[in-house]
GUSE-145241 format. One line per 3 residues: their letters; for each residue x, y, z of N, C-alpha, C. Coordinates in pm, whole numbers. Layout:
GUSE-145241
A = X:Y:Z:X:Y:Z:X:Y:Z  ... .
//
This chain:
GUSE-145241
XXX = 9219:1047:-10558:9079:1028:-10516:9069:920:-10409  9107:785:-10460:9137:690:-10346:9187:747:-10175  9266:832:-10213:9380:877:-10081:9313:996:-10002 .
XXX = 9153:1043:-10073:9062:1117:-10007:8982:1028:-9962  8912:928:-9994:8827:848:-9984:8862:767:-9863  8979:730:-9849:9030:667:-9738:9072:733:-9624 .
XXX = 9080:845:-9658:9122:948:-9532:8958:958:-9463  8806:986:-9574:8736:1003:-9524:8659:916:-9393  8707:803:-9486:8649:634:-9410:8687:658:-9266 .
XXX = 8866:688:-9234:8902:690:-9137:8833:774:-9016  8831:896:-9073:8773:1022:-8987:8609:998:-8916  8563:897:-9016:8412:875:-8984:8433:713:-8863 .
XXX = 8544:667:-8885:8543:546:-8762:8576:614:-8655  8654:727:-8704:8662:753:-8512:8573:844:-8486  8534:908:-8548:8359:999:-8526:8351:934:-8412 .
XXX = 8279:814:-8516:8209:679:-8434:8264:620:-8286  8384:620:-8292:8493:540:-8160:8439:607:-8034  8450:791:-8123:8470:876:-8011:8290:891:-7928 .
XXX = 8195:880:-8030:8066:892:-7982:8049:798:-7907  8065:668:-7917:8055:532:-7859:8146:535:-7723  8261:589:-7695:8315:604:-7558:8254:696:-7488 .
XXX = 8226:828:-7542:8232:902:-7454:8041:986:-7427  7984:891:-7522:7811:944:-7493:7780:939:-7365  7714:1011:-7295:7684:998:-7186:7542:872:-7176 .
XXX = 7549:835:-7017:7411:727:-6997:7332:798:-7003  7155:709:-6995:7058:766:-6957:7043:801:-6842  6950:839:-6776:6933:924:-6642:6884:818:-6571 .
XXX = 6883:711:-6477:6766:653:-6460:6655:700:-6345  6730:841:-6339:6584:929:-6284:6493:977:-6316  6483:945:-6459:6457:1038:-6557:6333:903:-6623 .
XXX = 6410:801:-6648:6306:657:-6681:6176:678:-6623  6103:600:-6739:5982:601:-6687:5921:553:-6576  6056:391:-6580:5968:315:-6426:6030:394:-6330 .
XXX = 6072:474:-6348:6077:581:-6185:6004:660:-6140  5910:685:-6238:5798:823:-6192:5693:727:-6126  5648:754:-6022:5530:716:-5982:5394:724:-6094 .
XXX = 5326:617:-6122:5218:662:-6220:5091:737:-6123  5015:798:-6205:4946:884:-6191:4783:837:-6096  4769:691:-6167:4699:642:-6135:4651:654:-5955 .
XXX = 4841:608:-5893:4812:575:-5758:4735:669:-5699  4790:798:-5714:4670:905:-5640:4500:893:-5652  4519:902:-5801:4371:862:-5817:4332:719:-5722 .
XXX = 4354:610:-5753:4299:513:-5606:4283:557:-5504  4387:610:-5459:4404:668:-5266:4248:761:-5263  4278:829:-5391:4134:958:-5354:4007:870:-5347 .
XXX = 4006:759:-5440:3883:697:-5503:3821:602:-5324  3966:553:-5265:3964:508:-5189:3932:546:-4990  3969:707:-5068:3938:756:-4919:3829:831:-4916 .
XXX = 3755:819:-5076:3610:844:-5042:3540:754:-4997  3536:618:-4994:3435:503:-4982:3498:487:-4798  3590:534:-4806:3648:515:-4633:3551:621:-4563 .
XXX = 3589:721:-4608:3477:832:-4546:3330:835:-4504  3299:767:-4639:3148:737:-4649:3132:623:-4525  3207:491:-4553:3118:425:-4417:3200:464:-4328 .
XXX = 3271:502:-4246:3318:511:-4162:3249:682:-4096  3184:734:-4163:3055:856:-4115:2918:745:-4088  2915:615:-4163:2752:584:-4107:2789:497:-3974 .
XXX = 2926:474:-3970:2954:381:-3800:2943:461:-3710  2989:627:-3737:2989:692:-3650:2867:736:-3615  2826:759:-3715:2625:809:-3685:2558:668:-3593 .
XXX = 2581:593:-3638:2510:483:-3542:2594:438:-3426  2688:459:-3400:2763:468:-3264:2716:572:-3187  2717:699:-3265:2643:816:-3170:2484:765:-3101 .
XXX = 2408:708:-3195:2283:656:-3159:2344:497:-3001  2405:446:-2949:2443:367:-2926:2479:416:-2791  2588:610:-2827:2650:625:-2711:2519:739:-2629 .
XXX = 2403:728:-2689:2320:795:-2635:2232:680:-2567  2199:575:-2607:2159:461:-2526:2200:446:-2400  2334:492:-2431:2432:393:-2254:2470:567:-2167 .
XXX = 2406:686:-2228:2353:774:-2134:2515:862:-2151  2605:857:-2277:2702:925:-2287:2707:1025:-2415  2569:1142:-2351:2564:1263:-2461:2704:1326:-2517 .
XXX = 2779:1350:-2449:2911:1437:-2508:2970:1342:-2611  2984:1223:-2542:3052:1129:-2713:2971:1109:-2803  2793:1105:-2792:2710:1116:-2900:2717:1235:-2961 .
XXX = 2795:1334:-2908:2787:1493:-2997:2919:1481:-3075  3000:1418:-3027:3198:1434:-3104:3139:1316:-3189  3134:1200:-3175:3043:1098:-3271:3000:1216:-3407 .
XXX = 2840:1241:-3383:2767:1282:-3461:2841:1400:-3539  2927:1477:-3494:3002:1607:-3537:3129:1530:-3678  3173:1405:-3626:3280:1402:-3704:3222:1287:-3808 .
XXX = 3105:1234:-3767:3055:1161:-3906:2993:1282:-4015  2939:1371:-3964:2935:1467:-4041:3044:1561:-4136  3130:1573:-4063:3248:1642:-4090:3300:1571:-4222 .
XXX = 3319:1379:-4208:3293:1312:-4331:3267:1337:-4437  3068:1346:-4387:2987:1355:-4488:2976:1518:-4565  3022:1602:-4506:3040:1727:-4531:3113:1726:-4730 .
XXX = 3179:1637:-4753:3257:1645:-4891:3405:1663:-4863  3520:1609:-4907:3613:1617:-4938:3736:1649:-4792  3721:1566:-4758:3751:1554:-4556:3903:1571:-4565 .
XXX = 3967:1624:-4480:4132:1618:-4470:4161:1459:-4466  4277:1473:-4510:4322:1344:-4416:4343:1355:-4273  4357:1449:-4216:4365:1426:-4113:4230:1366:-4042 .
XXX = 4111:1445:-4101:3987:1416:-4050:3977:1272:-4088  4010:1175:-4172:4013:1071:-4226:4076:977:-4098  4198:1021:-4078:4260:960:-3977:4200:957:-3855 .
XXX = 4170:1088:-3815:4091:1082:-3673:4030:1047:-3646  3888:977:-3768:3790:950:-3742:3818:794:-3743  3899:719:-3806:3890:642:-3743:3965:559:-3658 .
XXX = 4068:607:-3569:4085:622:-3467:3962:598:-3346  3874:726:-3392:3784:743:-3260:3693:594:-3340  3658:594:-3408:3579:455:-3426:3572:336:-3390 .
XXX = 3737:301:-3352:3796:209:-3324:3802:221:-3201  3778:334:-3123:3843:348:-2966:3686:302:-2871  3581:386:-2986:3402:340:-2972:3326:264:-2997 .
XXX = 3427:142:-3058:3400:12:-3086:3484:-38:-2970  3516:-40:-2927:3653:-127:-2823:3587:-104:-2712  3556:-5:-2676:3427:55:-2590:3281:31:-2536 .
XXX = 3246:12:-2657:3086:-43:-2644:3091:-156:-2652  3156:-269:-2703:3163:-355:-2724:3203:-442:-2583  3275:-403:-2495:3248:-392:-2328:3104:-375:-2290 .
XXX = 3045:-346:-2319:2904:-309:-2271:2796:-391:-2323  2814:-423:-2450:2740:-538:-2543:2762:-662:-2485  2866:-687:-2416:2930:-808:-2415:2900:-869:-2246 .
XXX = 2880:-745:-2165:2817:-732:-1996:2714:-789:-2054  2588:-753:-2133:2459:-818:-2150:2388:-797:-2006  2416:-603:-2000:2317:-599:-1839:2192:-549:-1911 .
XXX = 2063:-575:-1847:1948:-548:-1911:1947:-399:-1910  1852:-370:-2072:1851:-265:-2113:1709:-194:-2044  1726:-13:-1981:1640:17:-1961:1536:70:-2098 .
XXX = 1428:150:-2020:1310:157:-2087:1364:264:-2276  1414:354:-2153:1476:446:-2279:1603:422:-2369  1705:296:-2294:1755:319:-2386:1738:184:-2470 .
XXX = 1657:121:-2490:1623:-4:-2545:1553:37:-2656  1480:162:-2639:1410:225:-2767:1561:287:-2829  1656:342:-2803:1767:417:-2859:1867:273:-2929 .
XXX = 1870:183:-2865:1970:66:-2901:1866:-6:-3042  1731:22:-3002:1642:-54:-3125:1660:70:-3251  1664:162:-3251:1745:303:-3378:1788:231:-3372 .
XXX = 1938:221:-3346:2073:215:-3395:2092:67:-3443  2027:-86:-3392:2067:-174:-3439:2082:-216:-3607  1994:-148:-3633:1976:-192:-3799:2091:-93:-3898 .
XXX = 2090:2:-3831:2232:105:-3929:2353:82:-3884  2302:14:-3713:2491:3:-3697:2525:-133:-3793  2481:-208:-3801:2483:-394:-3862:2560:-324:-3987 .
XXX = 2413:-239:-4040:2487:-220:-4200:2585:-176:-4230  2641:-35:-4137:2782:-31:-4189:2886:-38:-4136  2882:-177:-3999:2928:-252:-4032:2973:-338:-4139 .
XXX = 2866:-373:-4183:2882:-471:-4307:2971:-385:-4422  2939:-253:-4436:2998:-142:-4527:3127:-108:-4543  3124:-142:-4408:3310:-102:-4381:3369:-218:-4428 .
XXX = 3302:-349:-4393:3393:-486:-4383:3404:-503:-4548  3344:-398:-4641:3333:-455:-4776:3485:-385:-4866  3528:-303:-4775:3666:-224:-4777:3783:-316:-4791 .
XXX = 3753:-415:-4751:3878:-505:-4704:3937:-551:-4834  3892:-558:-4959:3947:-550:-5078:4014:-484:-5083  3932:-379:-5146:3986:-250:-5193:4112:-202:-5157 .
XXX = 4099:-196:-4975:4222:-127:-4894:4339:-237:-4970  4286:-373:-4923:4411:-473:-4988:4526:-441:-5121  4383:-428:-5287:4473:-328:-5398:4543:-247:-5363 .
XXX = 4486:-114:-5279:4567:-19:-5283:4725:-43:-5227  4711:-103:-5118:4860:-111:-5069:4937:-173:-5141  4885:-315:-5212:4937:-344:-5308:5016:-284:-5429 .
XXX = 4922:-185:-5467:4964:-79:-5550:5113:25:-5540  5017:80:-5384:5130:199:-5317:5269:104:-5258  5338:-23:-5240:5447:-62:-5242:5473:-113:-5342 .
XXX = 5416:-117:-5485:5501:-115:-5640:5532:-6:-5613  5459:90:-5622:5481:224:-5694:5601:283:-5589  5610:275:-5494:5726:302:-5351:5816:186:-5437 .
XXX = 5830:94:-5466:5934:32:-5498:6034:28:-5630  5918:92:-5722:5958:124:-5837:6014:308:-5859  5965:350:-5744:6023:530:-5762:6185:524:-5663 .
XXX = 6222:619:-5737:6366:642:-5734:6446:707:-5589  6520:660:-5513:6548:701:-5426:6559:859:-5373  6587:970:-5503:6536:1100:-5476:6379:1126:-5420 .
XXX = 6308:1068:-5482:6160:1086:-5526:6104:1014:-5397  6158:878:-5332:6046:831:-5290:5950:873:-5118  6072:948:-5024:5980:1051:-4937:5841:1131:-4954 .
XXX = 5917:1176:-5095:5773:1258:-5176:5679:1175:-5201  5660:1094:-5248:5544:982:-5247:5501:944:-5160  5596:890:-5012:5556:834:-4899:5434:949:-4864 .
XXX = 5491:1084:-4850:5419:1154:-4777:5247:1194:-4855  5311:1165:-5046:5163:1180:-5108:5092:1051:-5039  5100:935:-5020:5037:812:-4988:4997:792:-4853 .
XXX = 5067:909:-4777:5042:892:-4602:4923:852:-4519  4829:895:-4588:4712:857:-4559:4642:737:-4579  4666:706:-4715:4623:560:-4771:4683:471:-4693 .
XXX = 4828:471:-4677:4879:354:-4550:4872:348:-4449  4816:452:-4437:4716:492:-4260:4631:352:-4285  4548:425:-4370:4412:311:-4399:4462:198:-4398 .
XXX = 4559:151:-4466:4592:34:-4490:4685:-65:-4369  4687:-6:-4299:4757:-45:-4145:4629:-55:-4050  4550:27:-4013:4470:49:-3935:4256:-14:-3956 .
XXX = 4253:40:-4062:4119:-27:-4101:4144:-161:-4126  4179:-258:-4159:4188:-393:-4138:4158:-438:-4005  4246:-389:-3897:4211:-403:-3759:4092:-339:-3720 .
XXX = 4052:-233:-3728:3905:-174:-3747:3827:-296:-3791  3777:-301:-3917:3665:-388:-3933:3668:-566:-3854  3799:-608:-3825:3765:-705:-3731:3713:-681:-3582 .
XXX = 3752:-556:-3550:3723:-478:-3390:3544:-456:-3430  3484:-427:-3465:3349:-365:-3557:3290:-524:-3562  3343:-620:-3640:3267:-739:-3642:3206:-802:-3561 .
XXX = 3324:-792:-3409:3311:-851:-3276:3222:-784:-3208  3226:-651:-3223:3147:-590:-3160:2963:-569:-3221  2987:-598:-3325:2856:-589:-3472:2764:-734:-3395 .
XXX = 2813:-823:-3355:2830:-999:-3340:2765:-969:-3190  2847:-897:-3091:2775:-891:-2947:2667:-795:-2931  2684:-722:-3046:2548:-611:-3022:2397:-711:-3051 .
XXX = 2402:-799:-3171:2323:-868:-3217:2255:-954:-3091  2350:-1009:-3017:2334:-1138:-2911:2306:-1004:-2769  2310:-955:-2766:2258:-814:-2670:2115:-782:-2671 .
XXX = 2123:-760:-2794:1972:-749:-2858:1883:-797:-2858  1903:-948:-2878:1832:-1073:-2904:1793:-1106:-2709  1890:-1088:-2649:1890:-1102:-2488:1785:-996:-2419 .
XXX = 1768:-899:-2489:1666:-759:-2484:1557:-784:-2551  1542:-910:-2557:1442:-876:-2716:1376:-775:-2785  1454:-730:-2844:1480:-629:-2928:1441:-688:-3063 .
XXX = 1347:-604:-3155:1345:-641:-3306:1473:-666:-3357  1537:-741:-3445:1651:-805:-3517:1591:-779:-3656  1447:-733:-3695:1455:-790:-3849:1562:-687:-3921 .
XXX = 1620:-791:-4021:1658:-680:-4178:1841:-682:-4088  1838:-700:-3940:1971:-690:-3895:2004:-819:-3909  1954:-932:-3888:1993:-1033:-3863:2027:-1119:-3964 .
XXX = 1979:-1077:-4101:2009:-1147:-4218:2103:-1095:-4295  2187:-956:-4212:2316:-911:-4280:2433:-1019:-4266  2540:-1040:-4333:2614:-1153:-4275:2720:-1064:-4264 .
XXX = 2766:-1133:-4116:2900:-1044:-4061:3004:-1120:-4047  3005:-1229:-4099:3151:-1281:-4136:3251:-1193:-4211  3341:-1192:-4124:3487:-1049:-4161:3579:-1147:-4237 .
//
């Protein structure tokens, strides 16, 4: 009985020897901190709705702005792609483009704000529209500057924590968000300067300021 008992002991240590050498590892493609969490998408979406939204009311009041200074065709591509925005659920590409052109119609007018040549009859009534909606989203956009901040924050954990198979695939899910996050920062300081000379334009026109002038445009 002993001389079974001891034979058994034996057979069960090397069970053991043999499981312990030769188990295979875990995957660490397979780990959890490799999957991108789920969350990030959700931000990017959460995030490129509130992008959409003001970045359609800069364009609506830029269109009002580029009809002042007597340039109908950019008040129609203006007015077409803040809509296109506001339409619901915008490409990224439309995301991208638009602000691009925002930035190119801020860089733009803001030349013209900054001449301080007196405004004629008609378009002093068109620059008095637009001062009070352009201010605000201005101010709308500049309130992004968080937000965009988290996200990137976010999207280089999550790029840093996904697995060298995986992480192209992510880059390209996130492509857009780091659009935003490269580009709108420089946007809302381009928008401030120009938000800042429209005001002192205005004021040089005397032009009504109320309800504009008590927005604060510190970027």
């Amino acid at each position: 009985m002993k001389k079974y008992l001891l034979t058994f002991v034996i057979l069960l240590g090397f069970n053991g020897f043999v499981d312990a050498q030769f188990k295979l590892p875990s995957n660490p493609l397979t780990s959890s901190k490799s999957q991108p969490s789920g969350d990030i998408d959700a931000s990017q979406k959460a995030l490129m709705s509130q992008v959409a939204d003001a970045i359609a009311d800069t364009l609506a009041a830029q269109a009002l702005i580029a009809e002042a200074q007597g340039k109908a065709e950019l008040a129609a591509t203006l007015n077409n792609t803040s809509s296109k925005l506001k339409g619901g659920d915008p490409s990224n590409d439309d995301i991208k483009g638009a602000v691009l052109l925002t930035k190119e119609t801020a860089d733009e007018q803001k030349q013209v704000f900054a001449a301080g040549e007196a405004m004629s009859g008609g378009s002093k009534a068109l620059y008095g529209k637009a001062l009070l909606p352009y201010i605000k989203a201005v101010a709308k956009t500049a309130k992004l500057k968080d937000p965009i901040s988290s996200f990137v924050e976010d999207a280089q954990s999550a790029l840093k924590n996904t697995s060298p198979m995986k992480i192209m695939k992510l880059k390209k899910t996130l492509d857009v968000g780091l659009f935003v996050g490269k580009n709108v920062p420089k946007l809302i300081i381009s928008l401030g300067t120009s938000a800042k000379d429209l005001m002192s334009f205005a004021k040089k026109n005397d032009l009504d300021d109320s309800g504009a002038d008590d927005i604060d445009l510190d970027m």
